[in-house]
N, C-alpha and C positions, 0 to 999 in steps of 0.2 A: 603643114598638111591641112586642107580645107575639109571641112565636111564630105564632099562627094569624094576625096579622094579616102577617107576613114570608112565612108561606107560601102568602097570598093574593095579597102583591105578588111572589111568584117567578111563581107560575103564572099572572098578568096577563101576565108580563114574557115568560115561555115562549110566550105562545099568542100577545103583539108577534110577538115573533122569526118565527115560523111564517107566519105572515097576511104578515111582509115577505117570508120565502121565498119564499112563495105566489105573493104580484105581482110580484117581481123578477124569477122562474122565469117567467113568464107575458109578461113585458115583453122577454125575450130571446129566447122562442120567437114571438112577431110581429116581433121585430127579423130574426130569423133566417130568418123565410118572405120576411122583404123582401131579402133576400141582403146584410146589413148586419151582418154580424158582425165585421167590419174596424173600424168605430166607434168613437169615442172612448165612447159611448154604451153599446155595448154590453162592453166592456171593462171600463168605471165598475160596471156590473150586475152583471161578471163576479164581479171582484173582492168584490163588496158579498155576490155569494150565495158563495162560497165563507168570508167570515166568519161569515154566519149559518148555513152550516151546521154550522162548527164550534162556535158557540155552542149550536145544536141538538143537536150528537151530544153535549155533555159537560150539558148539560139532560136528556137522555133517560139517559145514564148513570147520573144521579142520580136518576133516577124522577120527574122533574119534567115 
């Protein structure tokens, strides 16, 4: 694997990352209108978007 093909699979793997934000952020705010944030459910989501965003911020650190 060459450089441009690594920097093709980071930037696939950045814009994963993103799109899971995306729906996870989205699956906790209809949890959230259901007054369901006590959830084992929404807990699971909780936890899952605070890794992706930290994966996100050190992604964007690096200009990725």
């Amino acid at each position: 694997m060459d450089d441009h093909e690594r920097l093709l699979a980071f930037d696939a793997f950045a814009r994963g990352v993103r799109e899971d934000l995306a729906r996870i952020t989205e699956q906790m705010d209809e949890l959230k209108a259901q007054s369901k944030v006590k959830t084992a459910t929404y807990r699971q989501l909780f936890a899952s978007r605070i890794t992706l965003k930290e994966i996100d911020r050190r992604l964007t650190d690096q200009g990725l």
